[in-house]
N, C-alpha and C positions, 0 to 999 in steps of 0.2 A: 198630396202624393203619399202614398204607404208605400212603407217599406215592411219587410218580415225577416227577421233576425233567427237567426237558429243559436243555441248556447254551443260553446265548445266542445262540450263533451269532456271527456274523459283526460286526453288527451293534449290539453291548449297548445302545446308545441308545434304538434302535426301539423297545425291548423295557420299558427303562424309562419313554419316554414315555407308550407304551400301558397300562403300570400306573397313571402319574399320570392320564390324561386318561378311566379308565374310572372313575372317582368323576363322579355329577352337578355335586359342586361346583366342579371343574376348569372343566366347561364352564360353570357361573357368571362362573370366570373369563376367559372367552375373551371377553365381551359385549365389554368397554372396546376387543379390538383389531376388534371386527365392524363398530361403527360409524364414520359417514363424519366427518373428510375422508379418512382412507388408510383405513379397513375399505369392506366392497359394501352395508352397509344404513345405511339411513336410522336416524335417531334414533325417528321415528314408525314406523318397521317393528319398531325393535329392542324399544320396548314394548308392542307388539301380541302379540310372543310371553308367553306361560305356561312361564316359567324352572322352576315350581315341580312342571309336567306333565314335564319330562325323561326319556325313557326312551331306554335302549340296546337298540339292535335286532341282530338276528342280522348276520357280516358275510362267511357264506361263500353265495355263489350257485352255482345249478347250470346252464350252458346251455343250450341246447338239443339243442346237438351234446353235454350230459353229458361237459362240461369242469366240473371246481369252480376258481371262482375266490373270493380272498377279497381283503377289502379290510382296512384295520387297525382302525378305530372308524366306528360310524354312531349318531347320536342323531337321535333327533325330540321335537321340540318344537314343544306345541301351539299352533298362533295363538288370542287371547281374537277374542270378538265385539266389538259395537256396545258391548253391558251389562256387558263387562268379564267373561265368562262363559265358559269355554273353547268354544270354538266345535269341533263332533262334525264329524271326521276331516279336518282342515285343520290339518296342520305344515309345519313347515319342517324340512329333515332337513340337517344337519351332517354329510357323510361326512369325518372325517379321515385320512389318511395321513402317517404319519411319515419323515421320509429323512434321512440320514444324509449322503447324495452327491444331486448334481444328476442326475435323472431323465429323458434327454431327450423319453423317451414317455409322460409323466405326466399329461397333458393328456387323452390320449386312452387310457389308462387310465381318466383321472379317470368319460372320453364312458362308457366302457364299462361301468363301476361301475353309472354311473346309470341306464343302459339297463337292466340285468342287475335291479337293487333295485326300479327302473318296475315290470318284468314281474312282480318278486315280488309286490309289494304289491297288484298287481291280479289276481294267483293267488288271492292271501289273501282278497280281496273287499272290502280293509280304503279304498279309494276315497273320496274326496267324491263324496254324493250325483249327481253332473253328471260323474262320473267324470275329472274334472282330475288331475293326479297332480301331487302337490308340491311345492314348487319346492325347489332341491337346490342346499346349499350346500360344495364342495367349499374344501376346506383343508388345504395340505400346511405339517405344521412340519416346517422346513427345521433341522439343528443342525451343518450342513456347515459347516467354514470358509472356504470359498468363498461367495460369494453363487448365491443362486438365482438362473439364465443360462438355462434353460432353457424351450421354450413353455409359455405360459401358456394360452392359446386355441387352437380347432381351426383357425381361422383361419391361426396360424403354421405349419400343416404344408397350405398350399393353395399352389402356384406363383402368381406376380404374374402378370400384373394383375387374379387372378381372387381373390384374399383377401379383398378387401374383400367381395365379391359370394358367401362361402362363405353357404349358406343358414344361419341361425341361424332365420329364421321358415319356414316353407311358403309357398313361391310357387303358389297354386293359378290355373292355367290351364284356362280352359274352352273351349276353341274352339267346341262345339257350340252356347254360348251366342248365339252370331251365326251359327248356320249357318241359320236360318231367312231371315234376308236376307240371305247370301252366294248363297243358290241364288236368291233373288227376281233377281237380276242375271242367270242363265242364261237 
């Protein structure tokens, strides 16, 4: 039987966190740091998900211009319903990334990740019925001795006084909605 070893790299940490955190029960253990007051979800979000639906999804994407990019860990987990019943094709998807150093384009990796897995998973067909795509929860474990200094939001790579005003939702403008009495005036 052969086997073929690749060396670490650069990196060994990466490389060992990504073996600890590709077990489902690792990401068990991630729930205590998700919830609020310092994790992004709520206590009622966090038991909405189906811990015990866990699965690890592919993490290398291809784009359009057929560049392959990959990311380090992606899980999805599925949300229960009303009946406490998994509710069919509604997860929440955990992409992690591991770093070793402060990342300062990591944020916008993170944008890219998501964009790039969107596309997949709407390749795949694999969509809620209303074709929503999932909401994506990006986590980088940091084992740098340095703290983590760098952007956290897309927001921190927009020049001031326009930051605040970075679109996170769709600003939809319809001019032609009032052009029917814009011309009543001519």
């Amino acid at each position: 039987m052969s086997t073929s070893h690749e060396p670490l790299g650069a990196f060994p940490h990466d490389a060992a966190y990504k073996a600890m955190y590709s077990h489902p029960e690792a990401i068990l253990g991630l729930r205590r740091y998700l919830v609020e007051p310092n994790g992004p979800l709520s206590l009622e979000s966090l038991n909405a998900l189906d811990f015990e639906g866990v699965e690890k999804l592919p993490t290398e994407w291809v784009s359009k211009d057929f560049h392959r990019r990959y990311g380090d860990l992606v899980w999805r987990i599925p949300f229960r319903n009303a009946n406490g019943d998994t509710a069919p094709r509604t997860w929440l998807i955990i992409l992690l990334e591991f770093q070793s150093e402060d990342d300062r384009r990591m944020s916008l990796r993170i944008f890219w990740y998501a964009c790039e897995l969107w596309r997949d998973l709407e390749a795949q067909g694999v969509l809620a019925e209303n074709g929503r795509r999932p909401p994506l929860l990006p986590v980088v474990i940091h084992n740098g001795a340095v703290p983590w200094r760098s952007p956290r939001q897309l927001s921190d790579w927009t020049l001031e006084p326009f930051a605040s005003a970075l679109a996170t939702d769709l600003f939809a403008l319809q001019p032609s909605a009032g052009l029917h009495e814009a011309l009543a005036l001519f």
